[in-house]
MIBAVEX-549595 format. One record per residue (C-alpha): x, z, y; residue number from 1. Coordinates in Angstrom, 3 decimals. Layout:
BEGIN
+----------+----------+----------+------+
:        x :        z :        y : resi :
+----------+----------+----------+------+
:        X :        Z :        Y :  NUM :
...
+----------+----------+----------+------+
//
This chain:
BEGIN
+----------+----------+----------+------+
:        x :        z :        y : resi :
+----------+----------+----------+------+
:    2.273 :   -5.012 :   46.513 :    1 :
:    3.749 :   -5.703 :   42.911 :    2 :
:    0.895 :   -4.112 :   41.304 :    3 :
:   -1.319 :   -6.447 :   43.305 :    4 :
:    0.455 :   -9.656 :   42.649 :    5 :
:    0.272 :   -8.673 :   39.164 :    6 :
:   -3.916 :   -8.521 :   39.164 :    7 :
:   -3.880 :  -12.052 :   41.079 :    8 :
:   -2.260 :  -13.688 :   38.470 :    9 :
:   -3.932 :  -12.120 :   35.443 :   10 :
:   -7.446 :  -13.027 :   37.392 :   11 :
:   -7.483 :  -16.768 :   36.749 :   12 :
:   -6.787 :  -15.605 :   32.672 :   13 :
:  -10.006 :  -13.818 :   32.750 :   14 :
:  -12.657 :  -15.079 :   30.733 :   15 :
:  -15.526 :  -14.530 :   32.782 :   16 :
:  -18.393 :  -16.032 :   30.057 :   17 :
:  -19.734 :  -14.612 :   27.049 :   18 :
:  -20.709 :  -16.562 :   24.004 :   19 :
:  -24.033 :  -15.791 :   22.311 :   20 :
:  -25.903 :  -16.615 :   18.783 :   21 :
:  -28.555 :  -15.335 :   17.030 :   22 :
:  -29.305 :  -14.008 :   13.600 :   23 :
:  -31.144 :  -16.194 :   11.179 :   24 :
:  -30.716 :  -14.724 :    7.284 :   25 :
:  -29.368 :  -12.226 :    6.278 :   26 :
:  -28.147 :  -13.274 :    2.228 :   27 :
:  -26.990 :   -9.945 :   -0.118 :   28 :
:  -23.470 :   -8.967 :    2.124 :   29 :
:  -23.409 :  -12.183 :    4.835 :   30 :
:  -25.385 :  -12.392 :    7.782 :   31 :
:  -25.795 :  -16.383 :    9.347 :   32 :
:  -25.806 :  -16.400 :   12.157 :   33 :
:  -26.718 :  -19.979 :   15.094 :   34 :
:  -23.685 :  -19.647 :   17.251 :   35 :
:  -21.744 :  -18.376 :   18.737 :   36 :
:  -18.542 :  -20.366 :   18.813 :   37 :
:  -16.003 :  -18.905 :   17.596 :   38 :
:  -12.623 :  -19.113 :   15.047 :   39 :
:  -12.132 :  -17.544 :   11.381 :   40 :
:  -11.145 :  -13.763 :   11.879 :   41 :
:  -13.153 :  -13.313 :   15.502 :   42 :
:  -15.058 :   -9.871 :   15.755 :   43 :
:  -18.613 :  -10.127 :   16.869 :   44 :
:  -21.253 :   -8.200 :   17.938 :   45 :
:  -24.346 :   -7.921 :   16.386 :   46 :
:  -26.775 :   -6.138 :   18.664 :   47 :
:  -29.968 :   -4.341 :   17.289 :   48 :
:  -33.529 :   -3.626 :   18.307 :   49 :
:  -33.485 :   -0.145 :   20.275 :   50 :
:  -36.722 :    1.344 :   18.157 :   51 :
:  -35.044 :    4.967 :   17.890 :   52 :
:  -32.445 :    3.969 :   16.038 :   53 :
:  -28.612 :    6.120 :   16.221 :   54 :
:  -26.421 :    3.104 :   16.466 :   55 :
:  -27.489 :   -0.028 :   18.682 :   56 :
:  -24.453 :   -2.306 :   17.675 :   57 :
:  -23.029 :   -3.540 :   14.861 :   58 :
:  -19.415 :   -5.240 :   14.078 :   59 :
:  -18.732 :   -7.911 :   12.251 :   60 :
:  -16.038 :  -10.402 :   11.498 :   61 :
:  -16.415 :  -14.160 :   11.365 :   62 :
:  -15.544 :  -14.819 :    7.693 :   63 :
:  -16.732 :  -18.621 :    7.239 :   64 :
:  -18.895 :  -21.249 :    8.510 :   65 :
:  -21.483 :  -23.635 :    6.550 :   66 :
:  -22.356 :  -26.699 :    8.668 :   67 :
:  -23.506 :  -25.222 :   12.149 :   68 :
:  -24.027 :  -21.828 :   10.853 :   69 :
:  -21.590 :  -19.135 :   11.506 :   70 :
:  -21.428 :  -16.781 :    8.430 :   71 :
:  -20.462 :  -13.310 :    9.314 :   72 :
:  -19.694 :  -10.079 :    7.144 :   73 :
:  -20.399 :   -6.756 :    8.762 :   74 :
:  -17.986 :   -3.445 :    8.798 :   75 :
:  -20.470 :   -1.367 :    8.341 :   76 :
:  -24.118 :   -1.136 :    6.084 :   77 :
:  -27.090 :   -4.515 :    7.272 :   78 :
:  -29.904 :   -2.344 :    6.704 :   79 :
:  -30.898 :   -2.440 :   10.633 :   80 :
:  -30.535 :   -6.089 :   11.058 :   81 :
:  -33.599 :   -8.103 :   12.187 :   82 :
:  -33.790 :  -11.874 :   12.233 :   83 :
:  -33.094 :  -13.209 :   15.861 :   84 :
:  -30.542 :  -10.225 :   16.270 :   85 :
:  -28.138 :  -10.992 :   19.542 :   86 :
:  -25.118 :  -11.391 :   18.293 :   87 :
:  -22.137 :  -11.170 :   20.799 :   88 :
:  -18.715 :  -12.972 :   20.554 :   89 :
:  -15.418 :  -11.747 :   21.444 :   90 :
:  -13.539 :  -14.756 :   20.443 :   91 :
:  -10.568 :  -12.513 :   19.318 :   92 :
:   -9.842 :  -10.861 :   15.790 :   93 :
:   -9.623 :   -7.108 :   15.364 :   94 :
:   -7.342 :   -4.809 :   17.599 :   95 :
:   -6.846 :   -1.141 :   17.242 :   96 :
:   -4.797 :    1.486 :   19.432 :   97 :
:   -1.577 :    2.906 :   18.038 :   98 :
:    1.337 :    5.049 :   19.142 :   99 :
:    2.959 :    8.349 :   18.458 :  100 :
:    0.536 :   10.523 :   19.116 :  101 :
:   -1.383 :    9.298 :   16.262 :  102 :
:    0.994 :   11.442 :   13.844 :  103 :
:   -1.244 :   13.965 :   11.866 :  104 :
:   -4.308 :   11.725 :   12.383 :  105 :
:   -6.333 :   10.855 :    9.294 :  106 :
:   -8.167 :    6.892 :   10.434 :  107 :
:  -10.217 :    4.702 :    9.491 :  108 :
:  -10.051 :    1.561 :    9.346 :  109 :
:  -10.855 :    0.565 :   12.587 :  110 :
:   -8.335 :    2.838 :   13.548 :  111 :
:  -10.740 :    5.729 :   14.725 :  112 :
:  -10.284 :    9.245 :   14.087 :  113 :
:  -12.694 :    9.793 :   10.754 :  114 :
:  -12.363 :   13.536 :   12.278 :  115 :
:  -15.126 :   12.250 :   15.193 :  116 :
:  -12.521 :   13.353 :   17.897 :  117 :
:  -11.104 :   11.139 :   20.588 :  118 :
:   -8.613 :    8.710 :   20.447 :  119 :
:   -5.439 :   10.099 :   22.426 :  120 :
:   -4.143 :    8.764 :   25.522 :  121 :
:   -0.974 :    6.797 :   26.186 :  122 :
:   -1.812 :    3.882 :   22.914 :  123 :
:   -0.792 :    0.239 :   22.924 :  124 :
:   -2.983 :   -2.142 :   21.583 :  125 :
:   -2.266 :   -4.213 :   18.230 :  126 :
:   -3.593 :   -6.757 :   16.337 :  127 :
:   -4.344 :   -5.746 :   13.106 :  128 :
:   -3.258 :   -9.142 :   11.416 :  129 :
:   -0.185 :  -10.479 :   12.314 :  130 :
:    2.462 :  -13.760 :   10.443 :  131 :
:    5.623 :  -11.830 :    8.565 :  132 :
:    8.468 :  -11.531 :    9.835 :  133 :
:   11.120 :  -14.855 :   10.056 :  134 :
:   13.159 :  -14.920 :    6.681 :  135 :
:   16.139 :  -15.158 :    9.134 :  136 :
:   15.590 :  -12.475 :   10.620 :  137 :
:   15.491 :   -9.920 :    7.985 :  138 :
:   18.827 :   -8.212 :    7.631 :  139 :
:   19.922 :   -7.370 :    3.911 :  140 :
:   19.252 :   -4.678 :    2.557 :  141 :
:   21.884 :   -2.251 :    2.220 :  142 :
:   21.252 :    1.402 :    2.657 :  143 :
:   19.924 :    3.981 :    0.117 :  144 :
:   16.425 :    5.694 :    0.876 :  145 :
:   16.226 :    8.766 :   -0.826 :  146 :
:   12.891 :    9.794 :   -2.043 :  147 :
:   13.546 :   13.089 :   -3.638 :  148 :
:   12.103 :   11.760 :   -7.197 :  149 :
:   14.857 :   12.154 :   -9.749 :  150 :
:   13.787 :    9.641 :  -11.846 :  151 :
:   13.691 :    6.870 :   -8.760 :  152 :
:   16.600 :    8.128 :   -7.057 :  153 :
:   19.297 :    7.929 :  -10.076 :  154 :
:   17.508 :    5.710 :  -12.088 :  155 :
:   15.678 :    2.918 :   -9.871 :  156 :
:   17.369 :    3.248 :   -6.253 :  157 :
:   15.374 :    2.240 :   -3.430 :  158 :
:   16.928 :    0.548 :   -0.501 :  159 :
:   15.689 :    1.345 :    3.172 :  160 :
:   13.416 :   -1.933 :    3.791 :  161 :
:   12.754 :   -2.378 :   -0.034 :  162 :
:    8.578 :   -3.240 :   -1.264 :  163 :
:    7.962 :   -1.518 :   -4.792 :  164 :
:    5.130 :   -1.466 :   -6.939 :  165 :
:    3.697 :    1.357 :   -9.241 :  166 :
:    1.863 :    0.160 :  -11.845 :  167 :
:   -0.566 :    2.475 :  -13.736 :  168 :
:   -3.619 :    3.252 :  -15.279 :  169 :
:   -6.533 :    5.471 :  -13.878 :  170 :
:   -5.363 :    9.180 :  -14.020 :  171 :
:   -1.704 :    8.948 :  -14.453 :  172 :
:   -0.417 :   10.595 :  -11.711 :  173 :
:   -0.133 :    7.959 :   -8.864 :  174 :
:   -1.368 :    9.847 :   -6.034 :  175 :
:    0.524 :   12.396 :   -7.035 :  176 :
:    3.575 :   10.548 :   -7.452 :  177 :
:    2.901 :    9.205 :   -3.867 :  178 :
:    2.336 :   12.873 :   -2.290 :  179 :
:    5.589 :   13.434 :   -3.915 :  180 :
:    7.203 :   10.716 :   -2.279 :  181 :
:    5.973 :   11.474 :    1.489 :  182 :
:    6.747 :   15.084 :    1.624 :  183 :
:   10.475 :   14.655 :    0.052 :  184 :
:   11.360 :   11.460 :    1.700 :  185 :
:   14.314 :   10.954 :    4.525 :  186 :
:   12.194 :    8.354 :    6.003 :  187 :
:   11.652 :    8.802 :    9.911 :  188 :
:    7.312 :    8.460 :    9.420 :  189 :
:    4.898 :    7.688 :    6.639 :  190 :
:    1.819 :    5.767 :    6.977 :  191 :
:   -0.181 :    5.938 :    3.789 :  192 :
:   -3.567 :    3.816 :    3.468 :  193 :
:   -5.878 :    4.849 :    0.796 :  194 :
:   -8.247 :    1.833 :   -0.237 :  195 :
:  -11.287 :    1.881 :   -2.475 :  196 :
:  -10.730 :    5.587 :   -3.292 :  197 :
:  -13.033 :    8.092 :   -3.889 :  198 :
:  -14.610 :    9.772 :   -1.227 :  199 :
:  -13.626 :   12.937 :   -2.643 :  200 :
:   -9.985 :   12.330 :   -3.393 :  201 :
:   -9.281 :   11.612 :    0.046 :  202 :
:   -9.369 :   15.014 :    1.598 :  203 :
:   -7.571 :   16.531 :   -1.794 :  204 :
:   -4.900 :   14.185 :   -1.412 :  205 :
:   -4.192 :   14.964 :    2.384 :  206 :
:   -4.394 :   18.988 :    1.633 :  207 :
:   -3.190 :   19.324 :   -2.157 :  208 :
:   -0.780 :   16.030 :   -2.662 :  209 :
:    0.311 :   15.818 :    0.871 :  210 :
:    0.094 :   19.589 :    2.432 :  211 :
:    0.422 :   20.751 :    5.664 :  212 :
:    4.146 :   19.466 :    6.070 :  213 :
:    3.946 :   16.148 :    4.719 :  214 :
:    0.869 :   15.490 :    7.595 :  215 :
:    2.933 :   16.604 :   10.034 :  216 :
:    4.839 :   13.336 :    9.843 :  217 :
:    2.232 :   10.708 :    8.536 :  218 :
:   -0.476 :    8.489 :    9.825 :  219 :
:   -3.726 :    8.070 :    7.480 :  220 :
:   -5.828 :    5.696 :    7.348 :  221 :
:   -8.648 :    5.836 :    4.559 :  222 :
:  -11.639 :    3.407 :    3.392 :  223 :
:  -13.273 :    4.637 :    0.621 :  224 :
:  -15.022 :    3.010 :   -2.198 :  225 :
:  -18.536 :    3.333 :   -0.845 :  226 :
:  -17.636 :    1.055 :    2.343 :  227 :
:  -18.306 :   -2.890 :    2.677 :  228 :
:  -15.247 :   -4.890 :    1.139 :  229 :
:  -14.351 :   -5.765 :    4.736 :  230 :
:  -13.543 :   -2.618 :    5.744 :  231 :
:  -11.230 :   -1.809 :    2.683 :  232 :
:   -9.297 :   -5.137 :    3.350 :  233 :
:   -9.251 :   -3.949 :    6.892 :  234 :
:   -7.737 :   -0.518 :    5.780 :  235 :
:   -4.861 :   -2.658 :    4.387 :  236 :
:   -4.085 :   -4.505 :    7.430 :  237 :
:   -4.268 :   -1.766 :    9.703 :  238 :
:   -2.039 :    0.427 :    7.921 :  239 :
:    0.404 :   -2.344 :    7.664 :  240 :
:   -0.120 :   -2.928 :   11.353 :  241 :
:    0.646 :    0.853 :   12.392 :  242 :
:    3.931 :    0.487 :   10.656 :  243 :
:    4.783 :   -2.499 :   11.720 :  244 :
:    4.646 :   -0.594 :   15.442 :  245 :
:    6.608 :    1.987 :   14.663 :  246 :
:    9.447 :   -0.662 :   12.802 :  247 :
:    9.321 :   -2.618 :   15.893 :  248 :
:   10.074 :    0.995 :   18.019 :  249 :
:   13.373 :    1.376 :   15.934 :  250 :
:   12.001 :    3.909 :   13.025 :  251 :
:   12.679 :    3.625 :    9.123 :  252 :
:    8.559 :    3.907 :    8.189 :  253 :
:    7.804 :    4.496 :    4.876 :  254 :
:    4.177 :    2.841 :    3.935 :  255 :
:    2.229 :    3.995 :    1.100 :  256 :
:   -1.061 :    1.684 :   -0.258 :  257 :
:   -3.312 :    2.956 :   -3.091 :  258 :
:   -4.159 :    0.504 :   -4.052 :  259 :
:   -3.388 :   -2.855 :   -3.388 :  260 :
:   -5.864 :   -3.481 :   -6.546 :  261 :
:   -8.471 :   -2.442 :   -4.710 :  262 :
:   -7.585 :   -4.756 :   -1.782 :  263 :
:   -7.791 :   -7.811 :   -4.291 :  264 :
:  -11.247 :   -6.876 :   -5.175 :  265 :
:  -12.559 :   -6.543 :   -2.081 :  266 :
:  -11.339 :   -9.792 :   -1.308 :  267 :
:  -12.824 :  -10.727 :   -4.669 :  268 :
:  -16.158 :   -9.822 :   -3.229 :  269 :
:  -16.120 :  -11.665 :   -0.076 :  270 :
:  -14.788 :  -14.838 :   -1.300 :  271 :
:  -17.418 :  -15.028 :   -4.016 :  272 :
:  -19.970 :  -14.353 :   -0.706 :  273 :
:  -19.332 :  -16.755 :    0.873 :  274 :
:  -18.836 :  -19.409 :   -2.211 :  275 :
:  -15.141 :  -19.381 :   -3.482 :  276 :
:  -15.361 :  -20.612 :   -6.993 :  277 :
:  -14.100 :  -18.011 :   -9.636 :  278 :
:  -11.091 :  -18.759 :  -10.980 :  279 :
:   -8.442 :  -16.793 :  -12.796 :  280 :
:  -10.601 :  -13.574 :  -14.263 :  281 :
:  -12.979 :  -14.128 :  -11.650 :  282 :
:  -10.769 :  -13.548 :   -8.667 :  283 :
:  -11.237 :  -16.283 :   -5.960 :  284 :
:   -8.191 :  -18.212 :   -4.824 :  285 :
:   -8.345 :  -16.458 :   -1.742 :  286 :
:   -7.233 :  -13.359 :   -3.285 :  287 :
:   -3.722 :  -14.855 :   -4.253 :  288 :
:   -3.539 :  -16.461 :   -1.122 :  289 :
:   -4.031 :  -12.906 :    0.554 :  290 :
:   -1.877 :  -10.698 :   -1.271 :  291 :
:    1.917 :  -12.572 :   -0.064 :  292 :
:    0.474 :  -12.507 :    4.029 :  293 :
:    0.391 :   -8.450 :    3.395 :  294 :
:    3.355 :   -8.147 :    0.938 :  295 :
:    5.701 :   -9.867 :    2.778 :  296 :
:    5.035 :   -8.256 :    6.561 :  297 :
:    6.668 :   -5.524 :    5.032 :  298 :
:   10.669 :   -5.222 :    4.613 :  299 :
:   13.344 :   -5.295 :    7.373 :  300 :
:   13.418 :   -7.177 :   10.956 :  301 :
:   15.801 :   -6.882 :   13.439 :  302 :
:   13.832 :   -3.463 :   14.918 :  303 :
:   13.578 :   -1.581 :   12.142 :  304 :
:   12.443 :   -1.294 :    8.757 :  305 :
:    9.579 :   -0.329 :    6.517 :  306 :
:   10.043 :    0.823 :    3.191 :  307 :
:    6.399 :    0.234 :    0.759 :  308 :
:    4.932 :    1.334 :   -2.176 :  309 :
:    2.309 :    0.004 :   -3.190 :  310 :
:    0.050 :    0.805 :   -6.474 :  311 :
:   -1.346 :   -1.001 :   -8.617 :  312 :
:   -4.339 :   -0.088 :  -10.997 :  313 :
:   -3.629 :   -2.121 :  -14.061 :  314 :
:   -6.983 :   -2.897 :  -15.882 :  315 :
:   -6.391 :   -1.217 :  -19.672 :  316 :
:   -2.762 :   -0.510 :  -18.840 :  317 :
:   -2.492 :   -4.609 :  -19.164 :  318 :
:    0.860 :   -5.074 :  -17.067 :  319 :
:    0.274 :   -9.022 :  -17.167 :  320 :
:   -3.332 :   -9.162 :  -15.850 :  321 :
:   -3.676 :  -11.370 :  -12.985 :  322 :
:   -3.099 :   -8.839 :   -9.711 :  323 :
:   -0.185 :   -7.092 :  -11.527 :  324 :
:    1.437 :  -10.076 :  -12.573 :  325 :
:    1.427 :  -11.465 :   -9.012 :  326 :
:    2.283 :   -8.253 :   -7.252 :  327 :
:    5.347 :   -8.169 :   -9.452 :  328 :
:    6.670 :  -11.821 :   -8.845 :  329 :
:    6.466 :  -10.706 :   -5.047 :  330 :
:    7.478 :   -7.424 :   -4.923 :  331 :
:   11.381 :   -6.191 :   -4.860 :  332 :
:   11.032 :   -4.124 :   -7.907 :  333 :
:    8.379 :   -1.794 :   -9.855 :  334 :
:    7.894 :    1.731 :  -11.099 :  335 :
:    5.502 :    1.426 :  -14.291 :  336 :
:    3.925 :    4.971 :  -15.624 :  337 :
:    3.082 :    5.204 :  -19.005 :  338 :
:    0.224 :    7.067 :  -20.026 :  339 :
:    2.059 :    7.810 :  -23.544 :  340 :
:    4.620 :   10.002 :  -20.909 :  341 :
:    2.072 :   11.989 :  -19.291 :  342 :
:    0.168 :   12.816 :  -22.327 :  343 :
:    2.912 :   14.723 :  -23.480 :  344 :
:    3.712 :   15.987 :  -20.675 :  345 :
:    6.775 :   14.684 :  -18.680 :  346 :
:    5.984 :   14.404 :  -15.240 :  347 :
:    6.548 :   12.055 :  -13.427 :  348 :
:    5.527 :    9.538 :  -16.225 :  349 :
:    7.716 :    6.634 :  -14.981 :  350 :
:    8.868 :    4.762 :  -18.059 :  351 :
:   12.444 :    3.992 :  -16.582 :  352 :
:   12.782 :    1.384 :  -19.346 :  353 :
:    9.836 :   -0.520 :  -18.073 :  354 :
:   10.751 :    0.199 :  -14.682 :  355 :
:   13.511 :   -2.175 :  -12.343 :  356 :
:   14.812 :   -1.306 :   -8.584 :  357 :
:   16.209 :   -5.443 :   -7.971 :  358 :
:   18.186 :   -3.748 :   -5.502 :  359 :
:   20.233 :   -0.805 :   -7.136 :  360 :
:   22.711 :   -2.893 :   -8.164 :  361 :
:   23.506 :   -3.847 :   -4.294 :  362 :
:   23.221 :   -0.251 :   -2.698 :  363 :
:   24.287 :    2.236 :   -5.264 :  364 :
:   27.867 :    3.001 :   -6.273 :  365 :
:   29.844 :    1.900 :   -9.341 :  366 :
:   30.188 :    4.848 :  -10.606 :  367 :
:   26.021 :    5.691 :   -9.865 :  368 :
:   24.991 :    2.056 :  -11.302 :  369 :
:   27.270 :    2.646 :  -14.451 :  370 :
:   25.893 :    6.614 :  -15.453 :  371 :
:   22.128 :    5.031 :  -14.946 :  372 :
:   22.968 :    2.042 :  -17.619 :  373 :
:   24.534 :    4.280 :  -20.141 :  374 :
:   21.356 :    6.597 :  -19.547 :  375 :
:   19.229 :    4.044 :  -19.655 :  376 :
:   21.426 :    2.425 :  -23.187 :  377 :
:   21.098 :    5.868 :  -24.866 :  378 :
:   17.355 :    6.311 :  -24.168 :  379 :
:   16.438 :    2.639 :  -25.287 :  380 :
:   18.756 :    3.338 :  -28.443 :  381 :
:   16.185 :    5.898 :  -29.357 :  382 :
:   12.802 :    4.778 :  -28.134 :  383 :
:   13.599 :    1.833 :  -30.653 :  384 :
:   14.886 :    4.259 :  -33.518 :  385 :
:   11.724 :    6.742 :  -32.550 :  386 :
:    9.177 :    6.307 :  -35.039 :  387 :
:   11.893 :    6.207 :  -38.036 :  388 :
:   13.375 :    9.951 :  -36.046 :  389 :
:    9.859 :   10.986 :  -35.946 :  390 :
:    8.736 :   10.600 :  -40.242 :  391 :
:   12.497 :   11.949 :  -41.061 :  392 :
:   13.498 :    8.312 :  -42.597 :  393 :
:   16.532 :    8.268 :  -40.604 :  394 :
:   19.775 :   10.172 :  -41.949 :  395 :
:   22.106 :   11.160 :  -39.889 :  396 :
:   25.570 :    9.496 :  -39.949 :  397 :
:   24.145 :    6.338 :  -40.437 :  398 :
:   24.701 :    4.829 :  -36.874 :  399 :
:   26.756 :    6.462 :  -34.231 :  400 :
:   24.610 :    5.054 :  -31.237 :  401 :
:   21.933 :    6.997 :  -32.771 :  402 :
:   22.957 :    9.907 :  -33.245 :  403 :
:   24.183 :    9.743 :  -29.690 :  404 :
:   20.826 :    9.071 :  -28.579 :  405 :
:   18.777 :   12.137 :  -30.384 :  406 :
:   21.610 :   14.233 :  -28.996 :  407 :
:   20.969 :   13.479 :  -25.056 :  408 :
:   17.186 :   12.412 :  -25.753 :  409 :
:   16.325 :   16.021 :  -24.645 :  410 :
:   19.029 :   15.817 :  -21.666 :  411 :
:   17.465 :   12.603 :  -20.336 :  412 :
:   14.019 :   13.357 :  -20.417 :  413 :
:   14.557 :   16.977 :  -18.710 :  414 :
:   16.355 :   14.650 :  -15.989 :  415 :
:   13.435 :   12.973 :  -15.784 :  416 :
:   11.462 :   15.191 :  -15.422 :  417 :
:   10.351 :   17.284 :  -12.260 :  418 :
:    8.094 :   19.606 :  -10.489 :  419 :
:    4.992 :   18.439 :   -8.541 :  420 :
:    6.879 :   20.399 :   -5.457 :  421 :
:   10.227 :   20.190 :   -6.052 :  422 :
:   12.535 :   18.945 :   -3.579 :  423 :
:   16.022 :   17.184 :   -5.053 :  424 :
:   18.535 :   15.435 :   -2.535 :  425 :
:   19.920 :   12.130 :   -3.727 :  426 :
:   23.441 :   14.166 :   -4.148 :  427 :
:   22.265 :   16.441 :   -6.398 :  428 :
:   20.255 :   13.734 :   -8.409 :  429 :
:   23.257 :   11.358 :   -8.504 :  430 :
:   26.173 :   14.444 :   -9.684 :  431 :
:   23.415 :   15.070 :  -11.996 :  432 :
:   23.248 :   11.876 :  -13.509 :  433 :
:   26.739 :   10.726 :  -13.483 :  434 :
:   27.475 :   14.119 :  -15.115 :  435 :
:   25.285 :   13.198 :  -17.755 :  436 :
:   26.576 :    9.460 :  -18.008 :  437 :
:   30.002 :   10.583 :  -18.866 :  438 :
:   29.011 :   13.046 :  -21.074 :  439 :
:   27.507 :   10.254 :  -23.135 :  440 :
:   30.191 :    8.184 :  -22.553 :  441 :
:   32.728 :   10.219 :  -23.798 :  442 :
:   30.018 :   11.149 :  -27.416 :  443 :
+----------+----------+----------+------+
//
């Protein structure tokens, strides 16, 4: 009787009419379309002449309008499009399915298995773009995450429901560093989006970064570089989407993006599509407008939280181009690798002195924030007096702090440094480091 009650009342909420247009040009990645109504965001239908072809309909997204033309940008390739193609709206934005069976799955963006199997039973259905969370509703932060990095546990503690950035070059070691990051960490589920990569990379990162264990707990989802710029925005936003669900369930998530870069471009391209003027570097002012509405859904709520790092490819290892610069001013701390580091060697190639956690200060110890200062004093002392160590113009004796510093240079970069697949708890990092501390302390 309940169950029936139930269907009468959803009935009159039915929309029982469909809304129609038709294709009219087609212009390099937009498709205009006459009708049908519908909103910024709405998912539509394009359907194609049935001449043999393997796939009869085609999504797209409603990205702008120009007078009575409805300008849409497909997820997948326009090469079957026709003029006077049906096109079918939903008048709804993009949903996918999501839930704990998903764990092990590798998506795509639409949130399909990219293995071609079928979607498990028992999924709830999300929207993949959704407003942040209330400011007032985010508790502070105030618990440790460890991460089983050395040189991020001691020297640039993250907080459970912190957003970090890693800022590199090409080839420095950030997927690495990330596949470091999801097998060690204490989090309760990773969900790691890799946008614009090569096609290649993705299945190495899942079996050689990531491994057999780290899958176990993780949710991929992967757009590579060779798909429309919708669909790698749409990666972004469905990644973030799949851990908001699981924050909202109670869990600690950990979400991984490489690379939010990539995200920016591919906004790049469709705001230049559909007639954003250039501005700063030639990134449209939709870009910057984009990139705090997926920062910021991150973080705590009253659920849960989700933990992020997200990378960032800086252009010529140029920290203050424009995507770095504005991923920095929103983010709650960054991780910068140096490619100097890795060329000689020392792995992970975080340049700590580059590097901030905004947090550590609130969730690490006294003693813990202390030992990482006087590690951090002593290795500054010497990066400045490096090139003078280096050509043998400095004398011993002459300053104390110095000579302290060439002393524990060697101690603080073998802290640093660690194994692709080692495995270090927080404890051991942190007696580690405050060991160290008071050694120097005490030189």
């Amino acid at each position: 009787m309940k169950k029936a009650e139930e269907l009468a009342a959803f009935i009159p909420k039915m929309n029982t009419f469909k809304k129609f247009g038709r294709v009219i040009r087609v212009v390099g990645l937009m498709i205009e379309s006459q009708g049908p109504e519908s909103s910024i965001g709405d998912v539509c239908h394009i359907h194609l002449p049935n001449a043999g072809k393997e796939v009869s309909v085609i999504m797209a997204e409603v990205v702008g309008f120009r007078e009575e033309i409805v300008i849409l940008m497909p997820y997948t390739n326009i090469r079957d499009i026709s003029s006077g193609c049906l096109v079918e709206g939903f008048g709804k934005p993009l949903e996918i399915k999501v839930g704990m069976n998903l764990i092990g799955k590798v998506l795509d963006s639409m949130g399909n298995p990219m293995d071609n199997s079928e979607l498990p039973r028992g999924l709830s259905t999300v929207r993949t773009e959704k407003d942040p969370p209330n400011a007032l509703t985010r508790p502070p932060i105030e618990e440790k995450l460890a991460v089983g990095v050395k040189a991020i546990d001691g020297m640039l503690t993250v907080g459970n429901g912190q957003r970090v950035g890693i800022f590199a070059g090409s080839g420095v070691g950030k997927s690495t560093l990330l596949g470091m990051i999801a097998r060690n960490t204490k989090a309760d589920l990773n969900v790691i989006a890799l946008i614009g990569e090569r096609g290649r990379e993705v299945r190495e990162f899942i079996e050689r970064d990531l491994g057999k264990e780290g899958l176990k707990r993780t949710i991929v989802v992967a757009a590579t570089s060779d798909q429309p710029a919708l669909m790698r925005i749409k990666g972004a936003f469905t990644a973030t989407a799949i851990a908001e669900y699981f924050r909202d369930k109670g869990l600690n998530v950990m979400l991984m993006m490489d690379s939010v870069t990539r995200v920016a471009m591919a906004q790049r391209e469709i705001g230049l599509a559909v007639g954003e003027p250039p501005a700063t570097r030639g990134y449209t002012p939709s870009v910057f407008s984009i990139l705090p509405k997926l920062l910021e859904r991150t973080g705590t709520n009253e659920h849960g939280s989700i933990t992020a790092f997200y990378t960032v490819l800086v252009d010529g290892d140029d920290m203050n181009e424009p995507i770095a610069d504005t991923v920095r001013g929103i983010l709650d701390g960054h991780i910068v690798l140096d490619r100097a580091l890795a060329n000689r060697g020392q792995y992970p190639a975080i340049n700590v002195l580059n590097s901030v956690s905004r947090l550590m200060n609130h969730i690490a110890s006294p003693e813990h924030v202390k030992a990482a200062e006087k590690l951090r004093d002593l290795y500054y002392t010497y990066a400045k007096s490096e090139d003078l160590i280096n050509i043998g113009a400095y004398k011993r004796g002459t300053s104390k702090e110095v000579d302290m510093a060439i002393e524990y240079e060697p101690l603080i970069t073998n802290f640093l440094k660690q194994g692709f697949m080692d495995n270090i708890s927080m404890e051991e990092t942190i007696e580690e480091l405050i060991a160290l501390g008071m050694g120097g302390g005490e030189g």
